[in-house]
C-alpha positions in Angstrom: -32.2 38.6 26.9 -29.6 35.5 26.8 -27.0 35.3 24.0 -26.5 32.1 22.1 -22.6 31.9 21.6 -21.3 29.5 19.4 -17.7 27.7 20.0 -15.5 26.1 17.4 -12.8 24.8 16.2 -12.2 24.7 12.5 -9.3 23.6 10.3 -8.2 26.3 7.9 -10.6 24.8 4.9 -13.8 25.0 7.8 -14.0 21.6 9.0 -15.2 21.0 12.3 -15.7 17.0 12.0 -13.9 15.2 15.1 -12.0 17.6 16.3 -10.9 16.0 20.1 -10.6 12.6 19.4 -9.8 10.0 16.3 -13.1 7.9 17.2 -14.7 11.2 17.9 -16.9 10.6 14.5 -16.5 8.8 11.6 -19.4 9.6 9.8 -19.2 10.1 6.2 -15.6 7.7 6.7 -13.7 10.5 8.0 -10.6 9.1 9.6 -8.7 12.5 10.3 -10.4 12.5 13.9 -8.1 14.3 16.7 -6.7 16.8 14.6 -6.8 19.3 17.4 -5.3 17.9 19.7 -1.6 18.7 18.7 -2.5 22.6 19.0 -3.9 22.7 22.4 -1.5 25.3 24.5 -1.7 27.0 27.4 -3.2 30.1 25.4 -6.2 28.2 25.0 -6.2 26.3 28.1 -6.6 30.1 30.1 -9.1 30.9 27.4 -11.0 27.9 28.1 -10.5 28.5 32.1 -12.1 32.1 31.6 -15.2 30.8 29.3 -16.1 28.1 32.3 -15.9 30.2 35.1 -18.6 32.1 33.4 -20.7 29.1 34.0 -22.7 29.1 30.8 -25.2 27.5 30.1 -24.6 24.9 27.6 -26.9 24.3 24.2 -26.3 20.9 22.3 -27.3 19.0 19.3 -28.2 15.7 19.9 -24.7 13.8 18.7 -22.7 16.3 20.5 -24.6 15.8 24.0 -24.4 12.1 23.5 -20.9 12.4 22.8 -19.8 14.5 25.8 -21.9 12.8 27.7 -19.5 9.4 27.0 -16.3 11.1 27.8 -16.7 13.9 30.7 -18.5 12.5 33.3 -15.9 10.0 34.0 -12.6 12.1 33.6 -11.0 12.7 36.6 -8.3 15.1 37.0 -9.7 17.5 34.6 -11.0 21.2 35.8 -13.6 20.7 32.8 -15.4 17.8 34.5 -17.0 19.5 37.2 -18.2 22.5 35.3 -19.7 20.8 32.6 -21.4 18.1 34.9 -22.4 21.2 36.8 -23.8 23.2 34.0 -27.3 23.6 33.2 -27.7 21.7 30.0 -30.2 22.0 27.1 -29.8 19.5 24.3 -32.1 20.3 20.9 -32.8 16.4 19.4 -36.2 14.9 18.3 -34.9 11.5 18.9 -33.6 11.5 22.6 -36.5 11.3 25.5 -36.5 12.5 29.2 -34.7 11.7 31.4 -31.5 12.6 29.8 -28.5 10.7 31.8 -26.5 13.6 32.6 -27.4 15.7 35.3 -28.8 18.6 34.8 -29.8 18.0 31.5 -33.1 19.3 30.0 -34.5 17.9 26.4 -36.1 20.9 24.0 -39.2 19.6 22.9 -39.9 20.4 19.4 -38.4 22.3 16.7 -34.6 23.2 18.3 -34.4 26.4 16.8 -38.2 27.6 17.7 -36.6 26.0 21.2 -33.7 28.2 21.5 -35.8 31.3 20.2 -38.0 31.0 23.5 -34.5 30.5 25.3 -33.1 33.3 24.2 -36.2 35.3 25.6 -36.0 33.8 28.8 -33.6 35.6 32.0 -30.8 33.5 32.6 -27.5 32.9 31.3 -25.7 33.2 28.0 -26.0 29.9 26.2 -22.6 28.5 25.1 -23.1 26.3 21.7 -20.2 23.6 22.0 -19.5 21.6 18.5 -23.0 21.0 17.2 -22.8 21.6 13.7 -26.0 20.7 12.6 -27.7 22.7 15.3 -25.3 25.6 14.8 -26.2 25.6 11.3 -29.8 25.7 12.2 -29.9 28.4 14.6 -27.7 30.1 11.6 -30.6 29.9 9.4 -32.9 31.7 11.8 -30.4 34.8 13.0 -30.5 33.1 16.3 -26.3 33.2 17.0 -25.2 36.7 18.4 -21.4 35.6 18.7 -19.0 33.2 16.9 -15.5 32.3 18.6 -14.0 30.6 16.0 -10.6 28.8 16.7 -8.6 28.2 13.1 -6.2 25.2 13.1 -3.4 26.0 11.0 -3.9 23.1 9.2 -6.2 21.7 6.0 -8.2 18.7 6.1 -9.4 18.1 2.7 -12.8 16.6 3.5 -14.8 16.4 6.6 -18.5 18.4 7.5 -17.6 22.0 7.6 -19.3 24.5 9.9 -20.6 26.9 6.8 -21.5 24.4 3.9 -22.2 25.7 0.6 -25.7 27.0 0.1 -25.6 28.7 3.9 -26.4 32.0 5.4 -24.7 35.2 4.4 -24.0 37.1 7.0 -21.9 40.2 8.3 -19.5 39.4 11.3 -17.9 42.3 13.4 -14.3 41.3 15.1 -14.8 41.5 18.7 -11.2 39.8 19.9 -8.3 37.8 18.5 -5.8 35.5 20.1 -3.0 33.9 18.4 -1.6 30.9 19.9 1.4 29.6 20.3 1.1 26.9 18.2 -0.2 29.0 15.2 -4.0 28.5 16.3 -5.9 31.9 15.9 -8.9 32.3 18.0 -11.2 35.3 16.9 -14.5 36.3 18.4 -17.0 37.8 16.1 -20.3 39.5 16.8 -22.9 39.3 13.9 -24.0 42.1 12.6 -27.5 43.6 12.7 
């Protein structure tokens, strides 16, 4: 059975809005976009090295996929490029339609989180969750997420769509690992609980 493991980062008051870049979204007129950026150290660039060589598979939401899909392909000089074009891709949207324009790319037809169930079932791969908050949130919802690595900015945003919104799933985490940066960013890894 394949894990669905979810990666994020989050400012200290949970928002996960635009993290990478200041057009990254703007939705809602958030204009903090980027905040990450400043933190990023070699601590999490040999975290991030270790998680890709696993070659995942990768699970997105549809404004996620599209996103990525605008930026990566084209970097050059990046170690992240190749992996991600060469990683199996599943994207969970009910507006998109095949083909998808990034290889290896496969669309879940219906329901995302009835998708990721059958997914899960299937040999294969864990399946790494990359931003998606609204797919996250869903697969929350169903007790589809087995592990959380959660990277906290030590910074607060204010406003922005948070990962957990009010009126969410409760549920028990158990600490797996924890990394503290050397910029102040702690990076924990939870399990959920049964």
């Amino acid at each position: 059975m394949r894990k669905v493991v979810v990666n994020v980062s989050l400012s200290l008051d949970g928002v996960m809005q635009a993290p990478g870049r200041p057009d990254e979204d703007r939705r809602g007129g958030f204009e903090r976009g980027g905040w990450a950026l400043p933190y990023f150290d070699p601590v999490m660039a040999t975290t991030a090295a270790e998680g890709m060589a696993r070659m995942p598979d990768l699970l997105f939401g549809r404004r996620t996929y599209e996103d990525f899909f605008s930026v990566w392909p084209a970097r050059t000089n990046n170690p992240f490029t190749e992996v991600l074009n060469n990683s199996r891709k599943y994207v969970a949207s009910t507006t998109l339609q095949e083909p998808l324009p990034w290889m290896n790319s496969t669309l879940l037809q219906g329901d995302g989180a009835a998708a990721v169930a059958a997914l899960k079932e299937q040999d294969g791969k864990d399946l790494l969750v990359l931003g998606s908050g609204v797919l996250v949130q869903s697969l929350m919802r169903r007790d589809l997420v087995d592990e959380l690595v959660i990277s906290i900015h030590p910074l607060i945003l204010g406003s922005g769509r948070r990962l957990f919104p009010d009126g969410g799933r409760n549920a028990a985490l158990h600490l797996v690992e924890s990394k503290t940066t050397t910029t102040g960013v702690v990076m924990l890894t939870y399990r959920l609980a049964d």
